[in-house]
C-alpha positions as CSV (number, residue, x, y, z in Angstrom):
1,X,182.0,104.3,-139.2
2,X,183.5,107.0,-136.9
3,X,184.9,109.9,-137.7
4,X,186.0,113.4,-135.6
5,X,182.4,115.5,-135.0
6,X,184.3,118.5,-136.8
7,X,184.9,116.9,-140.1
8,X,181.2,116.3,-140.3
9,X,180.1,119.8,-138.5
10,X,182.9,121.9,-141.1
11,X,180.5,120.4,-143.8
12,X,176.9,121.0,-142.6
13,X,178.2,124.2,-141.2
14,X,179.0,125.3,-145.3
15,X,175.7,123.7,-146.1
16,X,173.9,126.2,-144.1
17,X,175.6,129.3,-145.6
18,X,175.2,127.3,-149.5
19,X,171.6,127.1,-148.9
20,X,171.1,131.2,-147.5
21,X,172.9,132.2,-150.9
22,X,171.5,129.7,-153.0
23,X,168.5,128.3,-151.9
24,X,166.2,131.0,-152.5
25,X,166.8,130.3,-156.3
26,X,166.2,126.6,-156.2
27,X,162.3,125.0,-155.9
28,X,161.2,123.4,-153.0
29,X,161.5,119.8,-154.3
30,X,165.5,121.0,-154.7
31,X,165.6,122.5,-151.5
32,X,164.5,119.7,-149.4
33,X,166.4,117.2,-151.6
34,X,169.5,118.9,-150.9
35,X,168.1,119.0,-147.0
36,X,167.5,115.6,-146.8
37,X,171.0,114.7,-148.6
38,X,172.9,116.4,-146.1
39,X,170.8,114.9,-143.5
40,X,172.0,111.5,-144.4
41,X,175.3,112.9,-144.4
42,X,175.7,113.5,-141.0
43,X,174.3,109.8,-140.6
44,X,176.5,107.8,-142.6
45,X,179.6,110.2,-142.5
46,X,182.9,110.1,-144.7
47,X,184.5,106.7,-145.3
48,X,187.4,107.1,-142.5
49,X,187.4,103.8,-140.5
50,X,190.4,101.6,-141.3
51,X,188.8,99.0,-139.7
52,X,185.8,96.5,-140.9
53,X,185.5,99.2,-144.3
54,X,186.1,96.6,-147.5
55,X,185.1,98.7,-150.2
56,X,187.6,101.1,-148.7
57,X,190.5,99.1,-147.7
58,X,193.3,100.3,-149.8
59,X,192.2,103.3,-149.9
60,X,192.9,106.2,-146.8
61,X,190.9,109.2,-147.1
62,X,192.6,110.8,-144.7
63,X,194.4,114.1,-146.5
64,X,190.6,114.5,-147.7
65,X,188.7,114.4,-144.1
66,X,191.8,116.2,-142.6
67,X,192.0,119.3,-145.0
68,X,189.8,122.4,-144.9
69,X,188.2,122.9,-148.1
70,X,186.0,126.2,-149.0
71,X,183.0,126.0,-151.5
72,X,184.7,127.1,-155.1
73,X,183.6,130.6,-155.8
74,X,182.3,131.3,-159.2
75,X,185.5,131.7,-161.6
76,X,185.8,132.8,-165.5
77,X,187.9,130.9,-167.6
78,X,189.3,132.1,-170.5
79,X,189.5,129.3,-173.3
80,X,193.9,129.5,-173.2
81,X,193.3,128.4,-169.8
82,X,191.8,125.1,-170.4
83,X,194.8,122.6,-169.7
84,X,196.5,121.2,-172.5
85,X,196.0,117.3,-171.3
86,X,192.1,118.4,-171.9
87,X,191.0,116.8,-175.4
88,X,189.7,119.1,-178.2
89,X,188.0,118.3,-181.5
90,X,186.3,120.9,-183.5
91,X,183.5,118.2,-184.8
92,X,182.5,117.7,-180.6
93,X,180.0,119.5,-179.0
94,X,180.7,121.1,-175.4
95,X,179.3,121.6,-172.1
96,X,181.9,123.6,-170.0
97,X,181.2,124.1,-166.3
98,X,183.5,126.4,-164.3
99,X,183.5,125.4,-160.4
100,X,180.5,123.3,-161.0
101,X,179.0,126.6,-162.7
102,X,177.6,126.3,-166.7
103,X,180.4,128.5,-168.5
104,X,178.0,129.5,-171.9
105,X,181.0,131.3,-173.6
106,X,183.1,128.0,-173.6
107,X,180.0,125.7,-174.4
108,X,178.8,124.6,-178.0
109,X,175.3,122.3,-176.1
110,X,173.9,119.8,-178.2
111,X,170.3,121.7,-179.0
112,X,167.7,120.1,-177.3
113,X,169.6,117.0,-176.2
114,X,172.1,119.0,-173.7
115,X,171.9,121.7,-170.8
116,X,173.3,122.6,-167.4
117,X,171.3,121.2,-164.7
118,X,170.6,124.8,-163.7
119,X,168.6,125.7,-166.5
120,X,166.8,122.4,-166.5
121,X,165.3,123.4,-162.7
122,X,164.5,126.6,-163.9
123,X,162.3,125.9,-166.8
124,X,160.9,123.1,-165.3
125,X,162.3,120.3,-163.4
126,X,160.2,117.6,-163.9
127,X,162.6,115.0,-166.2
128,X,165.5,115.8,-163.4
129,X,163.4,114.8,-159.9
130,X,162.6,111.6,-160.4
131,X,166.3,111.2,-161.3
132,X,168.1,113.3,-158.4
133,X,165.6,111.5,-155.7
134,X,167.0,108.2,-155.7
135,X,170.7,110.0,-154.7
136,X,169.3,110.9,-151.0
137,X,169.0,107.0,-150.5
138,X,172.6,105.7,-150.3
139,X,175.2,104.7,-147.8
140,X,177.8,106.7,-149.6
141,X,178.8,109.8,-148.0
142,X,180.0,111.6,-150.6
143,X,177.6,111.5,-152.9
144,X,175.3,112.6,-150.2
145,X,177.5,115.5,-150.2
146,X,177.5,116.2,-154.1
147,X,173.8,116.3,-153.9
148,X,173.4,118.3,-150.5
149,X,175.4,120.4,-152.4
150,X,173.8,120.4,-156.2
151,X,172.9,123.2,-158.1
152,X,174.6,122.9,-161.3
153,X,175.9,120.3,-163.8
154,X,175.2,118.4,-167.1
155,X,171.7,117.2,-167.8
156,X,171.6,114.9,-171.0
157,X,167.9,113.4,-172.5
158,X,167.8,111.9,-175.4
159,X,164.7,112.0,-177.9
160,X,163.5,107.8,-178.3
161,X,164.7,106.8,-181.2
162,X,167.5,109.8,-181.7
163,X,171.1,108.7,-183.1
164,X,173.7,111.5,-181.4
165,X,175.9,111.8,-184.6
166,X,178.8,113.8,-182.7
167,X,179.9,113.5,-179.7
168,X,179.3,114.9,-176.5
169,X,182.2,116.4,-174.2
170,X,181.3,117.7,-170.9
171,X,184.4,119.8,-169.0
172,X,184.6,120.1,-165.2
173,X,187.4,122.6,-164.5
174,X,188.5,123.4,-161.1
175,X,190.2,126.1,-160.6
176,X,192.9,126.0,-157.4
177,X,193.8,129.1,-155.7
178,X,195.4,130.2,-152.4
179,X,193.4,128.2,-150.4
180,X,192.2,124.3,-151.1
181,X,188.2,124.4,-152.9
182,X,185.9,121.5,-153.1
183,X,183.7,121.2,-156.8
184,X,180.5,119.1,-156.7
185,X,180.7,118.1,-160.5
186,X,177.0,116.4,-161.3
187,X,175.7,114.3,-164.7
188,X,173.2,112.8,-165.6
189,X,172.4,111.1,-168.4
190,X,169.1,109.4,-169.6
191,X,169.4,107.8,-173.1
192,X,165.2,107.2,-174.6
193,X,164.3,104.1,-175.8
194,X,166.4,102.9,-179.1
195,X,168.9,106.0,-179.4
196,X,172.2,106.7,-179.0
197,X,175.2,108.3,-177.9
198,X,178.9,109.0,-177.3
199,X,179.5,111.4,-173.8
200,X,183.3,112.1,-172.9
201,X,183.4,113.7,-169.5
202,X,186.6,115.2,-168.4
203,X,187.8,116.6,-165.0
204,X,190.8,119.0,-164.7
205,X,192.4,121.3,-162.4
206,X,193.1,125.1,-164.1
207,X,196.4,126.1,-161.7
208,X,198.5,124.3,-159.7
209,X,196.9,124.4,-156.2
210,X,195.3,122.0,-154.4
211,X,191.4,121.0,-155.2
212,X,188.9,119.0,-154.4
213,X,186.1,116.8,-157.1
214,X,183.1,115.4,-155.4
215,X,181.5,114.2,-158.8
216,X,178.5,111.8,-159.2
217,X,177.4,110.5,-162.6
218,X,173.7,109.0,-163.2
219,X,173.9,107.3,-166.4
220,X,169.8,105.6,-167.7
221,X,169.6,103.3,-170.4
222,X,165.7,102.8,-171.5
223,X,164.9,99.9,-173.5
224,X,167.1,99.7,-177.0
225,X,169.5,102.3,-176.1
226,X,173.2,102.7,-176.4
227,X,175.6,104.9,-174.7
228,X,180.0,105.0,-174.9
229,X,180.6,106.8,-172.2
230,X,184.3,107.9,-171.8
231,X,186.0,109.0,-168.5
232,X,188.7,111.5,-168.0
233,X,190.2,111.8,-164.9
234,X,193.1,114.7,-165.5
235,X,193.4,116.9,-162.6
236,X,196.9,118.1,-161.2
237,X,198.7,115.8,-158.3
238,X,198.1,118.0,-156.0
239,X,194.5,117.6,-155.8
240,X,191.6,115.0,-154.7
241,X,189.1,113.0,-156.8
242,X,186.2,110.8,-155.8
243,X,184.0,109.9,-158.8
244,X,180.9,108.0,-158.8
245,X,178.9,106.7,-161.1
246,X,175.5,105.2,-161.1
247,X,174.0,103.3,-164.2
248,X,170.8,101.5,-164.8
249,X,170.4,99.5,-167.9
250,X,167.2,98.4,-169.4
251,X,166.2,95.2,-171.9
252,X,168.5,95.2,-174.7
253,X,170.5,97.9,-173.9
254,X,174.3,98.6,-174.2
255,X,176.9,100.3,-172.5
256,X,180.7,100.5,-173.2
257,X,182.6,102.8,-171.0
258,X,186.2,103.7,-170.9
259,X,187.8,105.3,-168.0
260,X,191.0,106.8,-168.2
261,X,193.0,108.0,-165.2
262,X,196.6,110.2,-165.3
263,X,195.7,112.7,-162.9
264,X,194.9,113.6,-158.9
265,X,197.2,112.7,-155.7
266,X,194.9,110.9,-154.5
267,X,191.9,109.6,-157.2
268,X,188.9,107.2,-156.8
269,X,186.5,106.1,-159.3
270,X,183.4,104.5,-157.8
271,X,181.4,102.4,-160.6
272,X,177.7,100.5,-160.3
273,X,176.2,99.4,-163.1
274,X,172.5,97.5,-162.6
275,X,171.8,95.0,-165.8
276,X,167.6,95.2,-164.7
277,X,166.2,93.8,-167.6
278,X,166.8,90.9,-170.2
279,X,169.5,91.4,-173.1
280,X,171.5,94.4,-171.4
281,X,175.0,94.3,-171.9
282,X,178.2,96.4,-170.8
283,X,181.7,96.6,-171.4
284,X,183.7,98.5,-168.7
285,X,187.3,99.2,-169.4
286,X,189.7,101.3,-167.9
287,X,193.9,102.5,-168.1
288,X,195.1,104.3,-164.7
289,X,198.7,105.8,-165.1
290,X,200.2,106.7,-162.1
291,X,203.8,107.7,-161.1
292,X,205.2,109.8,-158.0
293,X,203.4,109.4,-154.4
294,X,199.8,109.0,-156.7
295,X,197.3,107.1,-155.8
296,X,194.5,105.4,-157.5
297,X,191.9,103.5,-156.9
298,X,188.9,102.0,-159.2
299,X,186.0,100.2,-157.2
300,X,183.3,98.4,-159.7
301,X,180.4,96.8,-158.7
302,X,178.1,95.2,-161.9
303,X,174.7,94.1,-160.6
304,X,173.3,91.1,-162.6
305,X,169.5,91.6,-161.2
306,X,167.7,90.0,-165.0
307,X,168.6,86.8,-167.0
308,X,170.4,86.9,-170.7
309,X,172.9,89.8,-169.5
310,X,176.0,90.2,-170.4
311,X,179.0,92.2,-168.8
312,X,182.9,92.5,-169.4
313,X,185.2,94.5,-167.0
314,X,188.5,94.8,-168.4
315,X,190.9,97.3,-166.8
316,X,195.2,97.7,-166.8
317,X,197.1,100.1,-165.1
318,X,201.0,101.2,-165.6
319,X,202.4,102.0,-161.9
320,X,206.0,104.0,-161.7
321,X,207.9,105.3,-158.8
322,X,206.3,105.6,-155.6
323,X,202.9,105.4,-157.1
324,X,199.8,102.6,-155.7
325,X,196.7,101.5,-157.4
326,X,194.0,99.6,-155.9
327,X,191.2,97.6,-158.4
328,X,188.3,96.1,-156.7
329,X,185.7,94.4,-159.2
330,X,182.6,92.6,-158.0
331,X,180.5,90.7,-160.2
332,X,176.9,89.9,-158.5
333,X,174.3,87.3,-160.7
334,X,171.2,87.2,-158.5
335,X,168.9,84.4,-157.9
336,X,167.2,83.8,-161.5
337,X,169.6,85.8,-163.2
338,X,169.9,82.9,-165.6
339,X,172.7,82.8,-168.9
340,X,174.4,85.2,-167.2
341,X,177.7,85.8,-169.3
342,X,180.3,87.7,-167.3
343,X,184.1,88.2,-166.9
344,X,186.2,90.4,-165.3
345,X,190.1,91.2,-165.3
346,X,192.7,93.4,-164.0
347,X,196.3,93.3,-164.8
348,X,199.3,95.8,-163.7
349,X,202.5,96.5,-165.1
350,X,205.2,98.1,-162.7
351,X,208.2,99.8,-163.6
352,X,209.6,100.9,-160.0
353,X,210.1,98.3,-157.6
354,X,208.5,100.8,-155.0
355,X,204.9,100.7,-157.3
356,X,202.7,98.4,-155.6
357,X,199.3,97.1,-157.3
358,X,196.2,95.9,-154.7
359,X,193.9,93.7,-157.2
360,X,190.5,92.1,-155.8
361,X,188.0,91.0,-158.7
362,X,185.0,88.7,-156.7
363,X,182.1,86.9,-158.0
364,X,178.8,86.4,-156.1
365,X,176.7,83.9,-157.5
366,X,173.0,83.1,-156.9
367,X,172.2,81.2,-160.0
368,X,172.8,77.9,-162.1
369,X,173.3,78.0,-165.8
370,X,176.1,80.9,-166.0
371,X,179.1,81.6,-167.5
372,X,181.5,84.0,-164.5
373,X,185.2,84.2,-164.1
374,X,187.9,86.3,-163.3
375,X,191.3,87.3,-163.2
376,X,194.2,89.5,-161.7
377,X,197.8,89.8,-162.4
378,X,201.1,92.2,-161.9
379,X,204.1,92.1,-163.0
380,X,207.5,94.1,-164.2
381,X,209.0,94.4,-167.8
382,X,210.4,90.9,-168.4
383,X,214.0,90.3,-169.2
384,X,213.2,88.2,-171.8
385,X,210.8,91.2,-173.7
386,X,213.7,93.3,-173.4
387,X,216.0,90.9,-175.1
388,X,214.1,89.9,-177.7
389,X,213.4,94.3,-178.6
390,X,217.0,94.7,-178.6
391,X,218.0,92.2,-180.2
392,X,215.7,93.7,-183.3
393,X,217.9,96.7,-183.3
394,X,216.2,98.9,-180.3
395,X,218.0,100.1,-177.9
396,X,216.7,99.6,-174.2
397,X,215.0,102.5,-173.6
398,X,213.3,102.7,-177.1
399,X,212.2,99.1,-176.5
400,X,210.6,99.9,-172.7
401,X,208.4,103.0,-174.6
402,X,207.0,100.6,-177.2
403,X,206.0,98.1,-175.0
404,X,204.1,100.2,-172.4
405,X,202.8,101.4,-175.8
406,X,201.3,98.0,-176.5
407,X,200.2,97.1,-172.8
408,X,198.4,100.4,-172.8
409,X,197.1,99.7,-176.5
410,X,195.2,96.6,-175.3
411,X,192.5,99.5,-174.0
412,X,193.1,102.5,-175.9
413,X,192.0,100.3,-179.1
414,X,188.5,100.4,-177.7
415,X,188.3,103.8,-178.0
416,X,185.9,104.7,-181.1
417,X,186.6,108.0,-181.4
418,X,189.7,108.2,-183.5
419,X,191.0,112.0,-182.1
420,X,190.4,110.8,-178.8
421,X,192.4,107.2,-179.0
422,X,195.1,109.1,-180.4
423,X,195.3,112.1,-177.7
424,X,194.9,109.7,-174.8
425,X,198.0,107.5,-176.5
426,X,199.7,110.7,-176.3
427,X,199.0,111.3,-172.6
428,X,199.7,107.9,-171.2
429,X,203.6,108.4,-172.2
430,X,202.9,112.1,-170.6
431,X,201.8,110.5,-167.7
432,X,205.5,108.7,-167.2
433,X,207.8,111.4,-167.0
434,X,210.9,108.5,-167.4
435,X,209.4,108.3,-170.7
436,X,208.6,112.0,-172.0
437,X,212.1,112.2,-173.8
438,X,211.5,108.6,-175.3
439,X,208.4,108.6,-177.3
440,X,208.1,107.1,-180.2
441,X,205.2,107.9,-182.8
């Protein structure tokens, strides 16, 4: 892939002054990590080529490579300033991170289960660098660049056997200022043998200027474990997302993720999930809510490397005005992945006839005796759904709110958590401002 020699030289050129300030602090495993991360940056590049790049063909990075973004400086928040779009319960606990820094005052950490990434390296290190290694390794310039660039985030370990009774929220907040920032938001997650979990991670944008998320998400499963994992995607539509997330699942294991997208100009969700071993199973679902000049797109690849594994990729998305979303979902069942049990869907509902929807769900199949298919659809409100609201006694407008309500419902049901569900049915209408004097409880 080409790109222009300055995009690439603006970024190793802030490496060099990132590693003078912070090196010194990190060990030398870190340090050459993060050397070797932006090493294979300047390889493989950012994802700019229009031509002969699938996993990027809807998708135009362009206002990312082309703006100028500093490293976010270290920034206090004060907990009034914490968006209002960003869920809160009382029984969760919290891991706050300011810029990609640990904020302590604004965190309640799960004792011996949760801690910034930072603290982690500095005690010891150990659990984290077999994890971080693998990231140097990948084709994927930006999370080359998230790692190049680590030195905090959220570090999650599990005892084997633990149940997690309350959830686990983790907060990226990036705060905009004069000039655009870039954030390097990291997770990662490793659930022990037999235990389990519920992790809500959240991105948002304190301010109104223009930022930049680099995030990357390692999510292990070990033998018997089981992990919800919920995705936020809230920042302001002024700014840039790219979100990936890395999971490996072991025998028996499962994994249901929701991933819910209102905010960012321009926002992409990157997902691999690896079934490795016998009798894992995932459930991936997802609502993106998009109006204006937004775009979104979600990019899942599920990896069916064992026999007996079973996946299901469900995601919708509510398109208005201006507003694109592009879903690419690729099933792969390797050779002697056996029973394989997998299906995967998208479908769109468009309320502007400017909203356009790119849908792509694949299946690559190198074994007999499974069970794949697929799906894709998009489509506006029907005349005939209208009619038949109205002609119960709603009037047109009340009858569109209910049933975006129930096309979103489909997903939001799956949610577990009961003050989550009913926050994220709140922001969905939020998301639609056509809608935000029409809601019906």
């Amino acid at each position: 892939m080409t790109q222009t020699a300055t995009t690439t030289d603006r970024y190793v050129s802030d490496f060099d002054v990132f590693e003078r300030s912070a090196g010194g602090q990190a060990p030398d495993w870190l340090r050459d990590l993060r050397r070797e991360a932006i090493r294979r940056f300047q390889q493989v590049g950012l994802p700019t080529a229009r031509r002969g790049n699938e996993p990027w063909k809807y998708t135009n990075i362009a206002p990312i490579a082309g703006t100028t973004f500093t490293l976010a400086p270290a920034k206090t928040v004060a907990r009034s300033e914490i968006p209002a779009g960003v869920p809160h319960d009382d029984g969760w606990r919290t891991l706050v991170f300011v810029n990609g820094r640990y904020s302590a005052d604004l965190s309640t950490p799960v004792a011996g289960v949760s801690s910034s990434i930072h603290e982690a390296v500095q005690s010891d290190g150990s659990a984290l660098h077999q994890r971080l290694v693998s990231s140097v390794a990948t084709d994927d310039g930006f999370a080359s660049l998230n790692t190049a660039f680590l030195h905090d985030g959220a570090f999650v370990e599990t005892e084997a056997g633990s149940v997690v009774d309350a959830p686990l929220h983790i907060i990226y907040l990036a705060v905009s200022g004069s000039e655009p920032v870039v954030c390097y938001p990291r997770t990662v997650i490793v659930a022990r043998p037999n235990s389990k979990l519920s992790v809500i991670e959240t991105y948002a944008t304190v301010g109104d200027g223009v930022t930049f998320s680099d995030g990357l998400t390692e999510i292990v499963l070990e033998d018997g474990a089981q992990i919800d994992h919920y995705r936020l995607l809230l920042d302001n539509h002024q700014s840039f997302h790219i979100g990936k997330t890395r999971v490996h699942q072991g025998r028996d294991t499962s994994l249901r993720s929701l991933t819910f997208e209102a905010g960012a100009a321009l926002g992409r969700s990157d997902v691999e999930v690896r079934l490795d071993e016998p009798g894992a199973e995932c459930a991936l679902n997802g609502l993106y809510v998009t109006s204006g000049s937004q775009h979104i797109d979600n990019y899942i690849n599920i990896d069916h490397a064992a026999p007996h594994a079973k996946s299901r990729l469900y995601y919708k998305g509510i398109l208005d005005d201006s507003s694109r979303a592009a879903f690419g979902g690729r099933v792969l069942v390797r050779e002697g992945a056996v029973k394989t049990n997998s299906h995967q869907e998208d479908k769109n509902l468009l309320l502007s006839d400017e909203a356009e929807a790119d849908s792509k769900p694949s299946l690559e199949i190198y074994a007999d005796d499974v069970i794949c298919g697929h799906g894709a659809t998009a489509g506006a409100i029907t005349d005939d759904a209208l009619f038949y609201m109205q002609s119960r006694g709603l009037d047109e407008d009340s009858a569109r709110v209910l049933l975006v309500k129930g096309f979103a419902g489909e997903i939001l049901e799956r949610v577990a958590i009961d003050s989550l569900r009913t926050h994220l049915d709140e922001l969905t209408l939020g998301a639609l401002p056509r809608f935000q004097e029409q809601r019906i409880k």
